[in-house]
C-alpha positions in Angstrom: 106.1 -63.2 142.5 108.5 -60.6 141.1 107.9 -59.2 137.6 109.8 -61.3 134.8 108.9 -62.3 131.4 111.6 -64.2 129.1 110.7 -64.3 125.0 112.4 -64.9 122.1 112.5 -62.5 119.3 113.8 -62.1 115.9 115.6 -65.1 115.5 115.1 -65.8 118.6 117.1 -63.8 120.5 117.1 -64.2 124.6 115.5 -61.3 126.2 114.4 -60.4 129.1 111.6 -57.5 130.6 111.0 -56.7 133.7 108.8 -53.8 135.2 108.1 -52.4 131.7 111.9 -52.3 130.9 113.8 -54.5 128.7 116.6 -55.6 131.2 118.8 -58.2 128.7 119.0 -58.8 125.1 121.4 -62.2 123.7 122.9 -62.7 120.8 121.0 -62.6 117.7 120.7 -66.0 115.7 120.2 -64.4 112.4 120.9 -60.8 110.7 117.4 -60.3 109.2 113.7 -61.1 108.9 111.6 -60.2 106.0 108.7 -59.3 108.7 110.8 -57.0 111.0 112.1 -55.3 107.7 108.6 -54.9 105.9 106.6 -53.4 109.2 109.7 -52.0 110.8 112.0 -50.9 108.9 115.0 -53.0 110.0 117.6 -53.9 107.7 119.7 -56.0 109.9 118.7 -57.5 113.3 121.7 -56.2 116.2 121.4 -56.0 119.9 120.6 -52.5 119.8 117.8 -52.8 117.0 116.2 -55.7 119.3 115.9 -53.6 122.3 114.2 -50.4 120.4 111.4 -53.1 118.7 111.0 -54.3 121.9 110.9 -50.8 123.5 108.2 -50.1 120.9 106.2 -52.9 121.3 106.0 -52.0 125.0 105.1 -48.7 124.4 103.0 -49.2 121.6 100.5 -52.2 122.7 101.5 -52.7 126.3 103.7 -56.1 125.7 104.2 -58.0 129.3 103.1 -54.8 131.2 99.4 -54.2 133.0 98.8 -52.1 129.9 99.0 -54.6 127.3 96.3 -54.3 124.7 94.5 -57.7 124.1 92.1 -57.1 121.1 94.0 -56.7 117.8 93.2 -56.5 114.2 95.1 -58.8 112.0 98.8 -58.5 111.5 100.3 -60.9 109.1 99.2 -62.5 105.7 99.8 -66.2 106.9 100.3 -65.5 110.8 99.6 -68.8 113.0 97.2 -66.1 114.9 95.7 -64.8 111.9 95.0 -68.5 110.7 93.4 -69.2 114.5 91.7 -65.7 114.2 89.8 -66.2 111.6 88.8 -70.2 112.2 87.3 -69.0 115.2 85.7 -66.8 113.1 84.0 -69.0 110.9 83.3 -71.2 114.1 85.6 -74.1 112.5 86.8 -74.0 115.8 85.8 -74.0 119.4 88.6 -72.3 121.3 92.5 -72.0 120.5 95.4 -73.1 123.3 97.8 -70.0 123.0 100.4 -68.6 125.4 100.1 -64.9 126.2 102.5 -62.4 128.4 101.0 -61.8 131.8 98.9 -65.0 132.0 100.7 -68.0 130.3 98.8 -71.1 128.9 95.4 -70.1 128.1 92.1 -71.0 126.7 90.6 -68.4 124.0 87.3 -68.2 121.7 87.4 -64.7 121.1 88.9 -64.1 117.3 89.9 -60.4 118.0 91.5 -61.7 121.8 93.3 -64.4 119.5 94.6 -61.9 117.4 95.6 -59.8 120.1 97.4 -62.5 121.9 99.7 -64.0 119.7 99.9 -61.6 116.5 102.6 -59.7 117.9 103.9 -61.2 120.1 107.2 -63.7 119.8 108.1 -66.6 121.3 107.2 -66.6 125.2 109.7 -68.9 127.1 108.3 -68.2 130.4 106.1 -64.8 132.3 104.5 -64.1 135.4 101.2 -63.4 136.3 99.5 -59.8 135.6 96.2 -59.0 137.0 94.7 -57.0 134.5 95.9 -59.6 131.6 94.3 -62.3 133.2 91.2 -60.2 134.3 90.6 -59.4 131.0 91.1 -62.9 129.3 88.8 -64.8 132.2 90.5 -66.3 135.0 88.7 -69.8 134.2 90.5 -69.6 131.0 94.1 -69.2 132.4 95.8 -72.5 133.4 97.0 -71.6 136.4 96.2 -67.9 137.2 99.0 -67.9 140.6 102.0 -69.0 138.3 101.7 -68.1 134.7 102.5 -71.8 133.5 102.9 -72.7 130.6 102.0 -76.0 129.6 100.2 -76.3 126.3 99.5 -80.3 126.7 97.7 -79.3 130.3 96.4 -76.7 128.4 94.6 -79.0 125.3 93.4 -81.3 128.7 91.4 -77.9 130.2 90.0 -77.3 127.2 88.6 -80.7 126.8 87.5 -80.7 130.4 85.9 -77.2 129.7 83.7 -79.3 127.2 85.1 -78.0 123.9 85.2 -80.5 120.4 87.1 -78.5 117.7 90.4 -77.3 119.7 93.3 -75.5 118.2 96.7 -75.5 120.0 100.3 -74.0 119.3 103.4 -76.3 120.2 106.7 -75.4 120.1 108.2 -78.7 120.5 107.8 -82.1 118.8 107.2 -83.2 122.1 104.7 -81.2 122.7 102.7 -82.0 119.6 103.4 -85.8 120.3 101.5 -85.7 123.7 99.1 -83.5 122.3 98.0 -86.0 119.3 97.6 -88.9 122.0 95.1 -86.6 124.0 93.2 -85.3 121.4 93.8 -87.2 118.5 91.3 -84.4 116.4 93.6 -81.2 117.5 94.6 -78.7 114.9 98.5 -78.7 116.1 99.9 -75.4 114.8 103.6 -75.7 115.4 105.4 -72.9 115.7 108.8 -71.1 116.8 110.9 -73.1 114.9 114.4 -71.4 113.8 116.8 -73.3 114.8 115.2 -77.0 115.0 117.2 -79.8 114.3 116.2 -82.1 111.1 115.2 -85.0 113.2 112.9 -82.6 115.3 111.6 -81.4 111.9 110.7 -84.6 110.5 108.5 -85.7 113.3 106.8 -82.4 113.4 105.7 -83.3 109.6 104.4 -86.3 111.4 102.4 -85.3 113.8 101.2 -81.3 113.4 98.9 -80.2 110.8 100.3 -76.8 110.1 103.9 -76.0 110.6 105.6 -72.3 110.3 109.2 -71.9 108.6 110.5 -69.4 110.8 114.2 -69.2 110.1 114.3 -72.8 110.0 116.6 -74.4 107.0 114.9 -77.9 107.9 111.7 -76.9 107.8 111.8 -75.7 104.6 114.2 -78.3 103.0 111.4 -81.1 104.6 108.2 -79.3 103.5 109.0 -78.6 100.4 109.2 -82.1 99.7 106.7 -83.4 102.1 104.0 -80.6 102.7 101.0 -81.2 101.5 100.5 -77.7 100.7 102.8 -73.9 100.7 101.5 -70.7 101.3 103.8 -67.3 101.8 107.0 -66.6 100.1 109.4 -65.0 102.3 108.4 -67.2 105.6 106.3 -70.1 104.2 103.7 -71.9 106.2 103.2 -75.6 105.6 100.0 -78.4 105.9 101.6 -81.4 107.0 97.6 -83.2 106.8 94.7 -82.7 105.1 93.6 -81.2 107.6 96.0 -78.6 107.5 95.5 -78.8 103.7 91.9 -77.7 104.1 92.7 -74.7 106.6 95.2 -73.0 104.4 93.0 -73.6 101.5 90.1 -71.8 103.3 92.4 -68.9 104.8 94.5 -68.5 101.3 91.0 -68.3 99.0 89.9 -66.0 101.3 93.0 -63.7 101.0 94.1 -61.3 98.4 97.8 -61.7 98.6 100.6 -59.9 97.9 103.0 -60.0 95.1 106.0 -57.9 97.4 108.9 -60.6 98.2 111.2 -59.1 101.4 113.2 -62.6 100.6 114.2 -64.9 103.0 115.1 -64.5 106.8 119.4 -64.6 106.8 120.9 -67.1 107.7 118.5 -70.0 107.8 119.7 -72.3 110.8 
């Protein structure tokens, strides 16, 4: 299987990597992101600024290349990874359903490995298989080690099969999280990736996840705002849709000593 790996980052923008080099970069959605300008520097997200983060992120930890670092310290205040991190952690939870570059849907219960996997990385729409990713994550852990797949509600069932209880998952579709909840009614649903989601998408995700991201999401943030059971962050605000959800951000946002720098809002929220 030839080397190809298709994210979407800041704002998600198409791109495309292959052999270690960043082949195609779309349109961007939006022209900033509090994140990207904080850590990075970037004032305004173009074409050309895409390809250097990505560049760097290659270079830096390895990103959808056999040299992709795996074991992370935390990143982000409010990060879906962070959250995950640190309920493993704490052994709230059993294992997490994440994807990662290199090895797609897989099964993790390491909190460093769970950092590593998802804190920076954006959204993965589809990767092939690398050796030394999967190697290093456990090839029983890996859906399906020959392909890459990713398939988070196949995903959820190998974790149950695997015998965990308390199993965390990340959706990036209503869909997703809908078949999820019939499966395993007691799944923390992290949804996440959301810029761009239509209100009626949006308003079932309040529904049926317990902890939702903003992203650059107008509808998220219009809906939870209203409906959330609890807010945490400023510029990119994370939302418990449960009490569940309530009781996780609680945990994660005592245990946090917060910052009082705003970045404002990503521009323009779609």
């Amino acid at each position: 299987m030839k080397d190809k790996h298709i994210i979407e980052a800041l704002g998600k923008t198409k791109i495309i990597i292959r052999d270690g080099n960043v082949e195609y970069v779309g349109k961007p959605l939006i022209k900033y992101c509090p994140i990207f300008y904080k850590y990075r520097g970037i004032k305004k997200i173009t074409r050309k600024a895409i390809k250097e983060n990505i560049e760097f992120r290659i270079k830096d930890f390895g990103m959808c290349t056999p040299k992709r670092k795996l074991y992370m310290e935390k990143y982000l205040s409010y990060g879906t990874s962070e959250i995950i991190s640190s309920l493993l952690q704490d052994k709230i939870l059993d294992c997490a359903v994440m994807v990662c570059d290199g090895a797609g849907t897989v099964i993790v219960n390491d909190p460093m490995l769970a950092q590593g996997i998802g804190g920076r990385i954006s959204g993965i729409i589809s990767t092939t298989p690398i050796e030394t990713i999967i190697k290093t994550i456990g090839e029983d852990n890996v859906l399906n080690k020959k392909t890459a797949e990713i398939d988070q509600v196949k995903g959820v069932k190998k974790a149950i099969d695997k015998g965990y209880k308390s199993i965390a998952v990340t959706v990036t579709s209503v869909k997703e999280a809908i078949e999820i909840r019939k499966i395993a009614p007691r799944a923390c649903i992290f949804a996440v990736h959301l810029t761009g989601i239509s209100k009626n998408d949006a308003e079932k995700l309040f529904e049926v996840a317990d902890i939702i991201t903003s992203c650059a999401s107008k509808y998220i943030r219009k809906i939870g705002d209203k409906k959330a059971l609890l807010k945490v962050g400023r510029s990119i605000p994370v939302y418990a849709a449960t009490k569940k959800g309530k009781k996780i951000l609680l945990k994660f946002k005592t245990a946090k000593k917060g910052s009082s720098n705003s970045y404002g809002q990503p521009y323009p929220l779609i």
